[in-house]
N, C-alpha and C positions, 0 to 999 in steps of 0.2 A: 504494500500500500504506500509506501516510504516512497518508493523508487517511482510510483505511477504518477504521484501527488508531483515529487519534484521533478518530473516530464512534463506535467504539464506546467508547472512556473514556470518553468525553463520556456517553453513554446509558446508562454504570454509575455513573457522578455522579448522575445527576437522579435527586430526591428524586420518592418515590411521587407520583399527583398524589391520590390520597383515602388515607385511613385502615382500617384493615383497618372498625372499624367501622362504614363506612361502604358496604362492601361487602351490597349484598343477596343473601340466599340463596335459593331458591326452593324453599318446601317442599311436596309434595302434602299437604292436608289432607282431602283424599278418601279415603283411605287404609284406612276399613272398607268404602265402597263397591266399592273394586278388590276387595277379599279376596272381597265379595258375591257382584261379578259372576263373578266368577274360581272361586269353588263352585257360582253356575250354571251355568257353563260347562263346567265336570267334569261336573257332573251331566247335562247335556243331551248330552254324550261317551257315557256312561257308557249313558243311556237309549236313545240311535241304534242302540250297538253290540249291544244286546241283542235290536233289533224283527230278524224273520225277513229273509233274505236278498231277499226277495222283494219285501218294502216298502221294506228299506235302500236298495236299487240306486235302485228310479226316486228316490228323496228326494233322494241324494243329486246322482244328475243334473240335478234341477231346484233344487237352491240353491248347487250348488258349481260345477257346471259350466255353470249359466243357460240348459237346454234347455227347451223346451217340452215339455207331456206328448203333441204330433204327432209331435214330434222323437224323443222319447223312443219312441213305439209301432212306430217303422217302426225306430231302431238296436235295439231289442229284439224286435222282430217277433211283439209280441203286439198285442192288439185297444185300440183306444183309453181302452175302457170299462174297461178292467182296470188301462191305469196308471195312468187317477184313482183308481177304488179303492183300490188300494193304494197310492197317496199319499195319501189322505182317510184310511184307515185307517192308516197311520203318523202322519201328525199328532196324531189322536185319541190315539192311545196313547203319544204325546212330551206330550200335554196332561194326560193323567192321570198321569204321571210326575208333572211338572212342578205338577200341582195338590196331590200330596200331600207 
């Protein structure tokens, strides 16, 4: 207890070994790009939520949950031709979102 006690006196003596000034801070200077990306981000939220049920589901199956649009026709049990449609038609209309 002797030796642990006079560890730490010891280690409340010693002098800082740098100077506050000397201290680096790390500052984001990116800081209107974050806000950028961060209102495209909204915005591409905002545009998903609005496209029909019908185009939402497969989009979201294949970027959120990494299905293929095979994967996708047989857990929705519709025809393959119709979940790219309407994944091609959701993109298209996240693009004109998106472009205006």
């Amino acid at each position: 207890m002797i030796a642990r006690h006079r560890a730490i006196d010891y280690v409340r003596r010693r002098r800082p070994e740098c100077g506050i000034e000397d201290v680096i801070v790390a500052v984001d200077t990116r800081l209107e790009q974050t806000t950028d990306r961060s209102m495209i981000i909204a915005k591409i939220r905002a545009a998903v939520e609005r496209l029909p049920i019908e185009q939402r589901k497969p989009l979201e199956m294949v970027f959120f949950e990494g299905l293929t649009h095979s994967e996708i026709s047989s857990k929705r049990g519709e025809p393959l031709g119709t979940v790219k449609t309407r994944i091609r038609a959701a993109l298209l209309s996240l693009r004109k979102v998106l472009a205006a």
